[in-house]
C-alpha positions as protocol buffer text, in pm:
chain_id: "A"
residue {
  index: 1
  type: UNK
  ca { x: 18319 y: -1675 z: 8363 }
}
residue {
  index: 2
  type: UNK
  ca { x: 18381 y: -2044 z: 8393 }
}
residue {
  index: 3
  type: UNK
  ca { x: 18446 y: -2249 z: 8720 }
}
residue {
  index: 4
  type: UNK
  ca { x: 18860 y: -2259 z: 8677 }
}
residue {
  index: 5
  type: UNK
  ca { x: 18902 y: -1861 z: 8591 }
}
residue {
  index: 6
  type: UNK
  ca { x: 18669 y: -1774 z: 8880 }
}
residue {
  index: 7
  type: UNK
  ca { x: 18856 y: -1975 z: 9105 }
}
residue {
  index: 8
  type: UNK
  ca { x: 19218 y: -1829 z: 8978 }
}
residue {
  index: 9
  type: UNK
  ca { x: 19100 y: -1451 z: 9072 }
}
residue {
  index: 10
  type: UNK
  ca { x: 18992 y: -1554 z: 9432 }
}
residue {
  index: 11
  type: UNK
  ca { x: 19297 y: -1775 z: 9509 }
}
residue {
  index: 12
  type: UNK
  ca { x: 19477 y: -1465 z: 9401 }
}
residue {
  index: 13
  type: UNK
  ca { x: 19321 y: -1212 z: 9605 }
}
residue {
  index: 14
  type: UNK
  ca { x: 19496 y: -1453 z: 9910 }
}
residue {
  index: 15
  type: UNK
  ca { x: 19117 y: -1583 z: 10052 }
}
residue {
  index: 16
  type: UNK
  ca { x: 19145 y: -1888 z: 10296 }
}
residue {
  index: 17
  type: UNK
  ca { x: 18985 y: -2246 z: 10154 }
}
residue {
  index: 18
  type: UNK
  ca { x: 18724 y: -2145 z: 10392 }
}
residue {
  index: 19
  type: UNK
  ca { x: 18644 y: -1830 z: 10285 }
}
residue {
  index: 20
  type: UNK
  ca { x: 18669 y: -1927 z: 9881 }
}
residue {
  index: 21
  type: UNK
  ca { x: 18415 y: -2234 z: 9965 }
}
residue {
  index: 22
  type: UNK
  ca { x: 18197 y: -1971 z: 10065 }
}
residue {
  index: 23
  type: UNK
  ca { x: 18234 y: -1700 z: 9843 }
}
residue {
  index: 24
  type: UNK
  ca { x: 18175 y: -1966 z: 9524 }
}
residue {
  index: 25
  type: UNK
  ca { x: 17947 y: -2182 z: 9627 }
}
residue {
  index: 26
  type: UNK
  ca { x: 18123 y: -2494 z: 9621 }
}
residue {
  index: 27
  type: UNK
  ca { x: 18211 y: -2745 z: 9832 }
}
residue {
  index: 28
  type: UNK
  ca { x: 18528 y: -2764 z: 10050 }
}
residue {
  index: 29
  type: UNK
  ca { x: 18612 y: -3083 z: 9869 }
}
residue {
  index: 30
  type: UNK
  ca { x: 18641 y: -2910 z: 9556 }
}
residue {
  index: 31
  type: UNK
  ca { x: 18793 y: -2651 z: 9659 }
}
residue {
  index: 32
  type: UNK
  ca { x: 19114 y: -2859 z: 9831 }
}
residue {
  index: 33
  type: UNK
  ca { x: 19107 y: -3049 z: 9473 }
}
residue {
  index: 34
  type: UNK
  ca { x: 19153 y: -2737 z: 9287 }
}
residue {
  index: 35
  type: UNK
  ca { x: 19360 y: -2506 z: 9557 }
}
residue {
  index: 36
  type: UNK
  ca { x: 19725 y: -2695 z: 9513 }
}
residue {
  index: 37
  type: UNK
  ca { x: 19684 y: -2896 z: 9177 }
}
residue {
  index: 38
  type: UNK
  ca { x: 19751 y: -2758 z: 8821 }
}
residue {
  index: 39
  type: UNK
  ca { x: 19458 y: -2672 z: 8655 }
}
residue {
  index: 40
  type: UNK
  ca { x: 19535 y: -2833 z: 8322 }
}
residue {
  index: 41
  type: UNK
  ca { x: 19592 y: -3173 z: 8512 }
}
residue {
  index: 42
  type: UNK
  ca { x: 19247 y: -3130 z: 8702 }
}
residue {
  index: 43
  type: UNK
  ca { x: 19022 y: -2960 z: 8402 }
}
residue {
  index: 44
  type: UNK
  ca { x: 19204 y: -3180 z: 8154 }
}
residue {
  index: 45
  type: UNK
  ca { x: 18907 y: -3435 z: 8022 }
}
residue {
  index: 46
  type: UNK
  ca { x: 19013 y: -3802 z: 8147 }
}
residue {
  index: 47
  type: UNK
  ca { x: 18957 y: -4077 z: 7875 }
}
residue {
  index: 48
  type: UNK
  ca { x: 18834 y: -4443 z: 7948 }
}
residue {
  index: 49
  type: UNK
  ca { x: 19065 y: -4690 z: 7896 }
}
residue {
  index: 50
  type: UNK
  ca { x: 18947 y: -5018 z: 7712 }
}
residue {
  index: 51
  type: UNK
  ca { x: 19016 y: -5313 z: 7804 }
}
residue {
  index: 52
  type: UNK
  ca { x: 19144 y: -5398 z: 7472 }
}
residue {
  index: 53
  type: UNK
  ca { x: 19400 y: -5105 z: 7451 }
}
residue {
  index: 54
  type: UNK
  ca { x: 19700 y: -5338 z: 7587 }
}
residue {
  index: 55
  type: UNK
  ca { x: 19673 y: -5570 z: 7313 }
}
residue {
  index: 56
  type: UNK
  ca { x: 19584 y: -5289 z: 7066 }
}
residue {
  index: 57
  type: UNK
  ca { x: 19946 y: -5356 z: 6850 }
}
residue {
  index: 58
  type: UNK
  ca { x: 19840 y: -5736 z: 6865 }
}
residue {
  index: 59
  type: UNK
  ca { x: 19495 y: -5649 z: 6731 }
}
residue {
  index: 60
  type: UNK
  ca { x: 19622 y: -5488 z: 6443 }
}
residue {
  index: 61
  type: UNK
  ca { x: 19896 y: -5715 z: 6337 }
}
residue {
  index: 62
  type: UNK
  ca { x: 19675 y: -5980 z: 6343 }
}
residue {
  index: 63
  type: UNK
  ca { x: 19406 y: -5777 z: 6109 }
}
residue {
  index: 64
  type: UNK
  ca { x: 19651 y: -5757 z: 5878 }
}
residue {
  index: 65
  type: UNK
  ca { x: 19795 y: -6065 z: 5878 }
}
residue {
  index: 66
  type: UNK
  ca { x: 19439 y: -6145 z: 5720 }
}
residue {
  index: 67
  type: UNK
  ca { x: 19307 y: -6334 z: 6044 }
}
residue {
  index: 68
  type: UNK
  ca { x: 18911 y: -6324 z: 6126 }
}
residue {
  index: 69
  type: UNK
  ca { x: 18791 y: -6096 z: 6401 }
}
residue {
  index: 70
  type: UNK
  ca { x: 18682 y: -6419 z: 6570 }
}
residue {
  index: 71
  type: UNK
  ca { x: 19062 y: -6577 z: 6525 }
}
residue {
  index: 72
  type: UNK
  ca { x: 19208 y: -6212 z: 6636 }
}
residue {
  index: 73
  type: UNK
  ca { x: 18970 y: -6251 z: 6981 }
}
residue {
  index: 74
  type: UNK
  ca { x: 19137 y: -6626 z: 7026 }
}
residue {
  index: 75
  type: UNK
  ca { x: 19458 y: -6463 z: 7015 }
}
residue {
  index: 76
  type: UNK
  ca { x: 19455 y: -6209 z: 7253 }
}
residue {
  index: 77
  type: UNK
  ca { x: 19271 y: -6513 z: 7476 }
}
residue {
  index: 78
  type: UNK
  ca { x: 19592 y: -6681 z: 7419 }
}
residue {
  index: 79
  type: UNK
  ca { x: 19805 y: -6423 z: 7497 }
}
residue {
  index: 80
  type: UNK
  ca { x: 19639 y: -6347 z: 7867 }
}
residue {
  index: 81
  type: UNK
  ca { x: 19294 y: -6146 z: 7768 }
}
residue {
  index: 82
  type: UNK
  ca { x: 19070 y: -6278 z: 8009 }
}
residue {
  index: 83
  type: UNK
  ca { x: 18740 y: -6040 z: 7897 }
}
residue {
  index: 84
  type: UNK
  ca { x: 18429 y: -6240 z: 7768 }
}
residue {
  index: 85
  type: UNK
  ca { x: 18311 y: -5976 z: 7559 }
}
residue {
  index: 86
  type: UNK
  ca { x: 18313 y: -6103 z: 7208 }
}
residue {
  index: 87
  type: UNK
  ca { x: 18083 y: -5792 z: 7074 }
}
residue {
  index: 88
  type: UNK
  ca { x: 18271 y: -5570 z: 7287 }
}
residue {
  index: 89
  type: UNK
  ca { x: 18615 y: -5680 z: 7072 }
}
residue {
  index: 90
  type: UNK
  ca { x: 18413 y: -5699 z: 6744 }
}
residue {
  index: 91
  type: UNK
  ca { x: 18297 y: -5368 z: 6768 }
}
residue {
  index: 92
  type: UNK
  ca { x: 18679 y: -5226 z: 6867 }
}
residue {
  index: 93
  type: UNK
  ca { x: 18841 y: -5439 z: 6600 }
}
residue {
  index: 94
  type: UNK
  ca { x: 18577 y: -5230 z: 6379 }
}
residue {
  index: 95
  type: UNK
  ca { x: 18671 y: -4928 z: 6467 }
}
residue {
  index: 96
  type: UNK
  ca { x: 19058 y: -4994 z: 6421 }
}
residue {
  index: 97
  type: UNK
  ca { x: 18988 y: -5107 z: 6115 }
}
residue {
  index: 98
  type: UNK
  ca { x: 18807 y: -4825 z: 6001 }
}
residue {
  index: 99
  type: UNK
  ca { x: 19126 y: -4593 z: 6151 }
}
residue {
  index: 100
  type: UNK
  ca { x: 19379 y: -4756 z: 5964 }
}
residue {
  index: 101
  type: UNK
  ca { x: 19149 y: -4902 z: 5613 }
}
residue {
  index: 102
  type: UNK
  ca { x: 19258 y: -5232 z: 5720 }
}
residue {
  index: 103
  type: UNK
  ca { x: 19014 y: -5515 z: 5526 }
}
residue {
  index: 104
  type: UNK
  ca { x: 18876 y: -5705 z: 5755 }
}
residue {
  index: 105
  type: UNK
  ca { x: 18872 y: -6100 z: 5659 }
}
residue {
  index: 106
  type: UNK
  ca { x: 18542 y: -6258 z: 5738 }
}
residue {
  index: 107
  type: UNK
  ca { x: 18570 y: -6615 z: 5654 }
}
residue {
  index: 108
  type: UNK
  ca { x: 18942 y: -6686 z: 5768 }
}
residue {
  index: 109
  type: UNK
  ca { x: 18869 y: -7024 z: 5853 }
}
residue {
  index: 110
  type: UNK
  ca { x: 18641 y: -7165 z: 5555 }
}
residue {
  index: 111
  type: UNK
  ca { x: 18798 y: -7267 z: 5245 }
}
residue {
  index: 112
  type: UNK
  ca { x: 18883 y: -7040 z: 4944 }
}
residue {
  index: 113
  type: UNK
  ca { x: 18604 y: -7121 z: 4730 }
}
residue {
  index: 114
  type: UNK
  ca { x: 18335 y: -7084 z: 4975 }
}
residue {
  index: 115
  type: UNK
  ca { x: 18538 y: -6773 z: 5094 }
}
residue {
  index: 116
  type: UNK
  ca { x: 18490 y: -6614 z: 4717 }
}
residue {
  index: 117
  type: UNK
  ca { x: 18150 y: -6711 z: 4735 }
}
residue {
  index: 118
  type: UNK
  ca { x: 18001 y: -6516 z: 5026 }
}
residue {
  index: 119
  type: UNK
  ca { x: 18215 y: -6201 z: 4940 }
}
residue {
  index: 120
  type: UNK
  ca { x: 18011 y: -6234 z: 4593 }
}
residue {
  index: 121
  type: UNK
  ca { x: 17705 y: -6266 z: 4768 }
}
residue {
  index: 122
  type: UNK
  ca { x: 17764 y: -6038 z: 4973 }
}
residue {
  index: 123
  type: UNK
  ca { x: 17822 y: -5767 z: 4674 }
}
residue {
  index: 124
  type: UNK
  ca { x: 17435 y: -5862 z: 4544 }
}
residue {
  index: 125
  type: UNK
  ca { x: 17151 y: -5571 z: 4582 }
}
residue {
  index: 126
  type: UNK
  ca { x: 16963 y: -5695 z: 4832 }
}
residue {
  index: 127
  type: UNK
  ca { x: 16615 y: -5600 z: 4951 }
}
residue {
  index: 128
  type: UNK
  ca { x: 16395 y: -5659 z: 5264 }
}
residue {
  index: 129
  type: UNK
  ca { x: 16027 y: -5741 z: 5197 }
}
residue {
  index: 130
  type: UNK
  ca { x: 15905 y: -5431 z: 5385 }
}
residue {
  index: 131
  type: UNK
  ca { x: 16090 y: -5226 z: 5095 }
}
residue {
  index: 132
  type: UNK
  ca { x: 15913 y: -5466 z: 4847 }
}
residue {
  index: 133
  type: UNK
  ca { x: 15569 y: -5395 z: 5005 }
}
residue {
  index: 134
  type: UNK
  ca { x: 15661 y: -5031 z: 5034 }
}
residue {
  index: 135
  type: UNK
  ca { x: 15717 y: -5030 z: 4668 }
}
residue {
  index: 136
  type: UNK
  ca { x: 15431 y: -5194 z: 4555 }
}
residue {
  index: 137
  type: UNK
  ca { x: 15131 y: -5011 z: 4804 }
}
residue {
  index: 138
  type: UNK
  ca { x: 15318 y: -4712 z: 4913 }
}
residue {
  index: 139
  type: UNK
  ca { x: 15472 y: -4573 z: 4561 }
}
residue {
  index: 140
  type: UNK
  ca { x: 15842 y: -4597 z: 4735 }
}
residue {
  index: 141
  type: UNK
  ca { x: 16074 y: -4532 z: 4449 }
}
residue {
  index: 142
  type: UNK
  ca { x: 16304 y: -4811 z: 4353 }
}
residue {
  index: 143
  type: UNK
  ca { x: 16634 y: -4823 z: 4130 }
}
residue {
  index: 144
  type: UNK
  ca { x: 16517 y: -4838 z: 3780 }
}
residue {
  index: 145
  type: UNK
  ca { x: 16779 y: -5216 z: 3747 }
}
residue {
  index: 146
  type: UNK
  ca { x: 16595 y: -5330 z: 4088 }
}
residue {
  index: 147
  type: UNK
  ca { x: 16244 y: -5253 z: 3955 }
}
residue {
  index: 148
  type: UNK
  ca { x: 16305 y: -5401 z: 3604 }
}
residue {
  index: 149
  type: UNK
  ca { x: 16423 y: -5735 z: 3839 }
}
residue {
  index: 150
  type: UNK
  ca { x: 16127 y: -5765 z: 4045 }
}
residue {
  index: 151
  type: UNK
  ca { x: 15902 y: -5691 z: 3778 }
}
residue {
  index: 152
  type: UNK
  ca { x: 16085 y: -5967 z: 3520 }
}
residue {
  index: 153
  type: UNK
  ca { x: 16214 y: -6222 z: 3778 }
}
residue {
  index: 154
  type: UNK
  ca { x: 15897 y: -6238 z: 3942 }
}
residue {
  index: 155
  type: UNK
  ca { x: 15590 y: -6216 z: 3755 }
}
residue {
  index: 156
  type: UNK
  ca { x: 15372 y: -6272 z: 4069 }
}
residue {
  index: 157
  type: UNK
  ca { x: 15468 y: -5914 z: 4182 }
}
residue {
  index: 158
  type: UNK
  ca { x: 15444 y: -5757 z: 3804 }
}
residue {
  index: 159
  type: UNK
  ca { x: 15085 y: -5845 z: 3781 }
}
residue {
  index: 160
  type: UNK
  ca { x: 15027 y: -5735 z: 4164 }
}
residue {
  index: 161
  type: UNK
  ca { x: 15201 y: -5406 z: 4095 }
}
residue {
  index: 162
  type: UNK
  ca { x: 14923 y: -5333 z: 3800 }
}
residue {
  index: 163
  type: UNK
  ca { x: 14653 y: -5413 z: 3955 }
}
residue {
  index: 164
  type: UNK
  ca { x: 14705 y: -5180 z: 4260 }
}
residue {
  index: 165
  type: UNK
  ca { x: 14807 y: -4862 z: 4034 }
}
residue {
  index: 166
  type: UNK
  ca { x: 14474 y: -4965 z: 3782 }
}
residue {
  index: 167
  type: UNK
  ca { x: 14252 y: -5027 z: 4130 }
}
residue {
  index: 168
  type: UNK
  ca { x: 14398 y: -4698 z: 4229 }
}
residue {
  index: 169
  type: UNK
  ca { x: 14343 y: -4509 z: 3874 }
}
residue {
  index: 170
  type: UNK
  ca { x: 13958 y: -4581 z: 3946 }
}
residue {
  index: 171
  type: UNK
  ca { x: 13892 y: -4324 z: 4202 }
}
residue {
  index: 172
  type: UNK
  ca { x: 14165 y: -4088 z: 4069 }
}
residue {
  index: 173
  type: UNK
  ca { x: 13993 y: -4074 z: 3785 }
}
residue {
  index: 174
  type: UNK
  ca { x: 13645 y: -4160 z: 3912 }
}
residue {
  index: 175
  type: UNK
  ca { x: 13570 y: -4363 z: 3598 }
}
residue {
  index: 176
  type: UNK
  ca { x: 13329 y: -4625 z: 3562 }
}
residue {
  index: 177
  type: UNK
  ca { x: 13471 y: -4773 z: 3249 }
}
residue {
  index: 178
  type: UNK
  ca { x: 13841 y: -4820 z: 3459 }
}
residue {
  index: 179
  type: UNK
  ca { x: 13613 y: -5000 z: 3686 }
}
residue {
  index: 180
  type: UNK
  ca { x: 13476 y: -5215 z: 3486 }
}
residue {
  index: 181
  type: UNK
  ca { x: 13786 y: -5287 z: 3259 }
}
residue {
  index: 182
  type: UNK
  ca { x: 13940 y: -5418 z: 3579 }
}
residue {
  index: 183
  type: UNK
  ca { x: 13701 y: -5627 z: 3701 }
}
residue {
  index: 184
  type: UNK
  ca { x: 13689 y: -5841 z: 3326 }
}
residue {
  index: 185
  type: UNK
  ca { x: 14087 y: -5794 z: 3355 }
}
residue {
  index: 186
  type: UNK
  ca { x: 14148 y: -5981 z: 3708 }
}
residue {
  index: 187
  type: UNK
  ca { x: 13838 y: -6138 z: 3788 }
}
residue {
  index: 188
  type: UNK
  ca { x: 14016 y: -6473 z: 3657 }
}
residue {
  index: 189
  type: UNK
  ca { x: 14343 y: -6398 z: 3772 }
}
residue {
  index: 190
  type: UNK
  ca { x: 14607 y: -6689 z: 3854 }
}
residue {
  index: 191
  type: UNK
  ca { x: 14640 y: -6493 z: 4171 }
}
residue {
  index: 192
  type: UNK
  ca { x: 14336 y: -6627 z: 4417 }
}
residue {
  index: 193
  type: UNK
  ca { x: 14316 y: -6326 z: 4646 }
}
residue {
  index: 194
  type: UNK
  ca { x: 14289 y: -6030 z: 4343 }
}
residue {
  index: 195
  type: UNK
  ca { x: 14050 y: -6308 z: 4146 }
}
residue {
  index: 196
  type: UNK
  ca { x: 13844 y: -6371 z: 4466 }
}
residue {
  index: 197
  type: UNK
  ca { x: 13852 y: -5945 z: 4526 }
}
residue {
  index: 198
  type: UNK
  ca { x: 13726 y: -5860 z: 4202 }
}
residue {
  index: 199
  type: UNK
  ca { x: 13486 y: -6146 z: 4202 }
}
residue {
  index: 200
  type: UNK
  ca { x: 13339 y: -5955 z: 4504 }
}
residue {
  index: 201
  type: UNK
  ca { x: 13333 y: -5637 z: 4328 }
}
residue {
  index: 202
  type: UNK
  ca { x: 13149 y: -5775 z: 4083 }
}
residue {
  index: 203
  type: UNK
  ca { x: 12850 y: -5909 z: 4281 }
}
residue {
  index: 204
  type: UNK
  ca { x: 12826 y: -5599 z: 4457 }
}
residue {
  index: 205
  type: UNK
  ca { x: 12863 y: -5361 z: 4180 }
}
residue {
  index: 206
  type: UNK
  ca { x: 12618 y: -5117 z: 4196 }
}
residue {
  index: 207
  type: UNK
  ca { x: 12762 y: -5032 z: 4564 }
}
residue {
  index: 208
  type: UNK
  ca { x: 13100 y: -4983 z: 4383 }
}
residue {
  index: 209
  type: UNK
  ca { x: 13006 y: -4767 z: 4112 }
}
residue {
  index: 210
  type: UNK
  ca { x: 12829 y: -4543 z: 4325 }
}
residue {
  index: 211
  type: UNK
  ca { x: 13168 y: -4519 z: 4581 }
}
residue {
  index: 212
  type: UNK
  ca { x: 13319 y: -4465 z: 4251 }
}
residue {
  index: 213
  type: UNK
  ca { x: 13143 y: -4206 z: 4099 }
}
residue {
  index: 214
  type: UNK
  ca { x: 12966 y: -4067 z: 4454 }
}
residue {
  index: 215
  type: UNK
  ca { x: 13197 y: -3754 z: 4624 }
}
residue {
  index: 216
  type: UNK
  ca { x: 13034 y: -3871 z: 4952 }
}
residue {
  index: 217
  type: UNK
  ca { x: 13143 y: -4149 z: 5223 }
}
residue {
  index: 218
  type: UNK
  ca { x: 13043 y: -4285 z: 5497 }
}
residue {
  index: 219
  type: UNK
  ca { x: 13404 y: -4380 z: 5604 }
}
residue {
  index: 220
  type: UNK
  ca { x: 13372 y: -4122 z: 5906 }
}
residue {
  index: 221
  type: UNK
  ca { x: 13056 y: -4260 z: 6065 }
}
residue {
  index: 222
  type: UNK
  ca { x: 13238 y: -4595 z: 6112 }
}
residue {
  index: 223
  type: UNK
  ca { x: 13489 y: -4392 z: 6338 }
}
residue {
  index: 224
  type: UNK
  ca { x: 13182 y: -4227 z: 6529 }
}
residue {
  index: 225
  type: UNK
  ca { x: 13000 y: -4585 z: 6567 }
}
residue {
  index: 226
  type: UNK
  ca { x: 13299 y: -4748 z: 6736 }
}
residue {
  index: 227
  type: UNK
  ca { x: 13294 y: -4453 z: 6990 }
}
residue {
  index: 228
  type: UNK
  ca { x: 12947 y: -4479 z: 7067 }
}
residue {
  index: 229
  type: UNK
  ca { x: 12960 y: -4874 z: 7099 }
}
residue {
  index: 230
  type: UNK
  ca { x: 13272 y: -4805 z: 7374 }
}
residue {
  index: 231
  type: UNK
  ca { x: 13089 y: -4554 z: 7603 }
}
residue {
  index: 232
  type: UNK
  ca { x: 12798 y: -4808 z: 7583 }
}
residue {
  index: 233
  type: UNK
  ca { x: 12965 y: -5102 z: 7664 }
}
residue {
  index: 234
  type: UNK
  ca { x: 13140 y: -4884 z: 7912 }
}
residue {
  index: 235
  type: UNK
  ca { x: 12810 y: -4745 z: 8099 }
}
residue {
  index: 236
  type: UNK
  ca { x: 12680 y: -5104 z: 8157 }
}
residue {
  index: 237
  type: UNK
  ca { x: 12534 y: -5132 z: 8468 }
}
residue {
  index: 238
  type: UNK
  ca { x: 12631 y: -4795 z: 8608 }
}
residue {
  index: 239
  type: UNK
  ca { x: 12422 y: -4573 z: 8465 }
}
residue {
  index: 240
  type: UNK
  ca { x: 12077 y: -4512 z: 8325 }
}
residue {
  index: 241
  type: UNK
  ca { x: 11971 y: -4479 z: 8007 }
}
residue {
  index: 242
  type: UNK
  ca { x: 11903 y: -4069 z: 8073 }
}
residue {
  index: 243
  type: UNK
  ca { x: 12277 y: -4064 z: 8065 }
}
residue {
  index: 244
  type: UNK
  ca { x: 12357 y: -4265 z: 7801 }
}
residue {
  index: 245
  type: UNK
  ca { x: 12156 y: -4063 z: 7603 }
}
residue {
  index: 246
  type: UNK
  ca { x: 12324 y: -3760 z: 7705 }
}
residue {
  index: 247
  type: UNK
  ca { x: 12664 y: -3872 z: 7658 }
}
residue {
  index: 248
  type: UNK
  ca { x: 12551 y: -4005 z: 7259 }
}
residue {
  index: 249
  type: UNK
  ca { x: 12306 y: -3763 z: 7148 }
}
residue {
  index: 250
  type: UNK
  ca { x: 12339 y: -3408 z: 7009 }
}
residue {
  index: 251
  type: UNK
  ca { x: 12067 y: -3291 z: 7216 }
}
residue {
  index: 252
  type: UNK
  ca { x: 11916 y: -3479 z: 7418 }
}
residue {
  index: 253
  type: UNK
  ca { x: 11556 y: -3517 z: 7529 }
}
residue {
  index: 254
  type: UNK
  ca { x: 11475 y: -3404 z: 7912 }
}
């Protein structure tokens, strides 16, 4: 049973403010709001008013008239708004807009070519360079027109992309001819860091072939030697080294 309905059956049954207080719970202040008010005025969910809701008809004349957000916050300046707000009106202008599909002139005040030119621009795909980076490390699918762009347009990024998915199809595969195929491919590539990488592969080869074609690592112990290195540096000069070899060794001698 809600708050209102529970209060309507005691007021009924003729209990004093007092008594009702009591009875409920609540405090006398609430109950003298609720005892001689109509409950649909009092329950009834109040809205905030904006500060913008005076000049709300102005607002939208003004959108579309055509004028700029910026030139529709002058005029409402002009015509006695004294708020400072400019986000605040941007982002109520926005949402009128979006009520009534009203398009919503950027560039009122620049000229009509270089008006025609930003709304071009600002029809073009564009990308950040995390997304770029996401495509070419992290396999993040692109459109099929943007990938054919990147790939074409910049040929930088075409030869990067291959040579992370053939680096890759090494240890998929596990194949020492991949391996070396790669390191004759890129070893004298136009792009310094992949040359100067597969240069290094190259003088350490052995080590690679057998991380290549060896199921075993020794990626874990690196994890466990960084540990050990902090409790060290941690124990110096506090402890003994009876303790440090208790908190680092498996079992250790007594």
């Amino acid at each position: 049973m809600s708050r209102v309905s529970r209060y309507n059956a005691v007021q009924e049954a003729g209990f004093s403010q007092r008594k009702i207080s009591t009875m409920l719970n609540y405090s006398r202040n609430t109950v003298k709001k609720y005892y001689d008010a109509k409950m649909d005025d009092v329950c009834q969910k109040k809205t905030r008013e904006s500060i913008f809701d005076p000049y709300y008809d102005d607002i939208i004349k003004s959108l579309q008239s055509g004028m700029s957000r910026t030139d529709t916050f002058n005029h409402i300046v002009s015509l006695g708004f004294t708020g400072r707000s400019r986000s605040g009106a941007n982002s109520y202008m926005n949402q009128v807009a979006e009520q009534l599909q009203i398009d919503v002139q950027r560039y009122n005040s620049a000229s009509p070519e270089v008006i025609k030119k930003r709304t071009a621009a600002q029809k073009q795909d564009y990308m950040k360079r995390s997304r770029i980076f996401k495509f070419l490390w992290m396999d993040e699918q692109l459109e099929h027109h943007q990938k054919e762009y990147l790939l074409t347009t910049f040929p930088v990024l075409g030869e990067l992309y291959v040579a992370i998915q053939e680096f890759r199809q090494i240890f998929n595969e596990r194949s020492l001819p991949f391996l070396h195929l790669f390191v004759d491919k890129f070893k004298h590539s136009e792009l310094n860091p992949i040359a100067s990488f597969t240069r290094g592969l190259e003088n350490d080869i052995e080590a690679i072939e057998n991380a290549v074609t060896s199921p075993f690592s020794n990626g874990f112990v690196e994890g466990t030697i960084s540990k050990l290195k902090m409790k060290k540096r941690v124990m110096y000069g506090r402890s003994k080294t009876n303790l440090l070899a208790s908190k680092m060794m498996y079992e250790p001698k007594v």
